[in-house]
C-alpha positions as CSV (number, residue, x, y, z in Angstrom):
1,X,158.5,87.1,75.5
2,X,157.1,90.6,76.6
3,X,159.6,90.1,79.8
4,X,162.5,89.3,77.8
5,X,161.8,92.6,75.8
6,X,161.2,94.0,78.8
7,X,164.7,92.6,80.2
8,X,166.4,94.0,77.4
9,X,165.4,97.7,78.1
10,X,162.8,98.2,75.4
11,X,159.6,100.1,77.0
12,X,156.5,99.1,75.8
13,X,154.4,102.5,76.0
14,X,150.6,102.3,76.5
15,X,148.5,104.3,73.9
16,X,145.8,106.1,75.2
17,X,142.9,106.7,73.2
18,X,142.8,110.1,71.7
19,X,141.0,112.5,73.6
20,X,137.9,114.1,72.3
21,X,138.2,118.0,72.5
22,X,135.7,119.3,74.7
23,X,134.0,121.6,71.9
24,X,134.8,122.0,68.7
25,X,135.3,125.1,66.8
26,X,131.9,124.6,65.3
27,X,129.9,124.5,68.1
28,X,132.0,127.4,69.3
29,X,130.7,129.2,65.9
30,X,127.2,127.7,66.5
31,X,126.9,129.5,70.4
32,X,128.2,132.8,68.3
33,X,125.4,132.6,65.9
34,X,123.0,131.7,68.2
35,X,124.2,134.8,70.7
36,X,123.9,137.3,67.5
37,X,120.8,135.8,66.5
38,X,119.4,136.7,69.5
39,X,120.5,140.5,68.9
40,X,120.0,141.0,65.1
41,X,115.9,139.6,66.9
42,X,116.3,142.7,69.2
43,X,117.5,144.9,66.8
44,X,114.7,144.5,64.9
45,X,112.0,144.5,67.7
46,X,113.5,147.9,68.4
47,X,113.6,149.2,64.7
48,X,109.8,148.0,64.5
49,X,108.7,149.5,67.4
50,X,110.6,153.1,66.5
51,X,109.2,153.2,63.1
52,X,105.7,152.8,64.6
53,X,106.5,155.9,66.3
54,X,107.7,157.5,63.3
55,X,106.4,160.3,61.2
56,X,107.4,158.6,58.2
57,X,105.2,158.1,54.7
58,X,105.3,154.9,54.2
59,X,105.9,153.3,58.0
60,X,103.8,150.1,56.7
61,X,106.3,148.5,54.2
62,X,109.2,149.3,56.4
63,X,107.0,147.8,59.2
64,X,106.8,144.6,56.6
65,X,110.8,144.8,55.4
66,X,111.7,144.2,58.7
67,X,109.1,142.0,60.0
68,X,110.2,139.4,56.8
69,X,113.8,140.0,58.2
70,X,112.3,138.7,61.4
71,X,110.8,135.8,59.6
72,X,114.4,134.6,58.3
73,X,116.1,135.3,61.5
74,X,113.7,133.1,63.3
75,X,114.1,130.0,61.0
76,X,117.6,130.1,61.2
77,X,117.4,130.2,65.0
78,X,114.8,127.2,65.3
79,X,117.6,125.5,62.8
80,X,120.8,126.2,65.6
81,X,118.4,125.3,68.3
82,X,117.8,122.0,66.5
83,X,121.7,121.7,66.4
84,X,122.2,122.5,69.4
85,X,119.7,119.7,70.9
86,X,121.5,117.0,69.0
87,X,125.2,118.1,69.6
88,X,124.1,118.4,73.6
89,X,124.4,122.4,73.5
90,X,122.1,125.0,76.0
91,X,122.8,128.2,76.5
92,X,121.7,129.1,80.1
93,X,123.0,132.5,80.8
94,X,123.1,136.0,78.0
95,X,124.4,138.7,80.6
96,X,125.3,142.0,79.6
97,X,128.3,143.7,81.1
98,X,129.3,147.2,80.9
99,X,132.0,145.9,78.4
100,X,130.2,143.7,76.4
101,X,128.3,140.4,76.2
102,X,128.7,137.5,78.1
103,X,127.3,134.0,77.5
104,X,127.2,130.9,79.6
105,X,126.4,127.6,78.1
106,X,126.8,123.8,78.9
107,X,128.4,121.7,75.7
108,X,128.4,118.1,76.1
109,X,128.2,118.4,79.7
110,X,131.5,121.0,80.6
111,X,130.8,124.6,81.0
112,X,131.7,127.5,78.7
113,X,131.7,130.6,78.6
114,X,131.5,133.0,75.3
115,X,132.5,137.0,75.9
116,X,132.1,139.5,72.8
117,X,133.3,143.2,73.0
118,X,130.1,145.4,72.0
119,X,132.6,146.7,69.1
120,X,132.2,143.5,68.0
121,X,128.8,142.7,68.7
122,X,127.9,145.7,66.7
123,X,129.8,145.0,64.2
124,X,128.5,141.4,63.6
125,X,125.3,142.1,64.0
126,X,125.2,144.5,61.4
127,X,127.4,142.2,59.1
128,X,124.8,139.6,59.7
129,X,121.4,142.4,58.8
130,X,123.6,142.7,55.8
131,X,123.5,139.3,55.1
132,X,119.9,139.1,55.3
133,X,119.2,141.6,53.4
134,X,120.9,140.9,50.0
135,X,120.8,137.4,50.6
């Protein structure tokens, strides 16, 4: 029967399976989160470390703001590297570049890379210290 369809000019067109994309949008916004994680961390090494320094009257409870900002950073990082171990995710490469930061990961087995402006890098990571602190 196929050939007689065949015979009579239909085509019989073989379906491939869909494809599956090689990373989703949401591991895409996982490897962001992860890669201003990271800063917002550095930031606030940084902040710690200059407030020692400081001549300021109460450096102690800024000391302790930002070391409980730290706290929260760091258990939502040990959360997106749990995601990242089950979704097949590692980051192998943070490089910094004269015009921003560049990232280098494995998803699933491809490669990837991830490239942020430091405009933008700034301006996340503030947007994410924000978040943290009325959150």
């Amino acid at each position: 029967m196929a050939a007689d369809r065949e015979a009579a000019g239909e085509v019989r067109l073989a379906c491939a399976p869909p494809i599956q994309k090689i990373q989703t949008e949401e591991e895409l916004a996982l490897v962001k989160q992860y890669v201003l994680l990271g800063i917002v961390m550095q930031i606030l090494d940084h902040d710690i470390r200059v407030i020692d320094k400081s001549g300021m009257k109460l450096p102690r409870l800024y000391e302790s703001l930002l070391r409980g900002l730290q706290d929260r950073v760091l258990l939502d990082l040990a959360d997106v590297r749990r995601k990242f171990r089950q979704i097949g995710i590692k980051v192998y490469e943070e490089k910094r570049e004269k015009d921003g930061l560049r990232s280098q990961y494995v998803c699933r087995g491809y490669h990837h890379h991830f490239f942020m402006v430091w405009n933008f890098v700034k301006a996340e990571s503030e947007r994410v210290l924000r978040r943290y602190m009325t959150g």
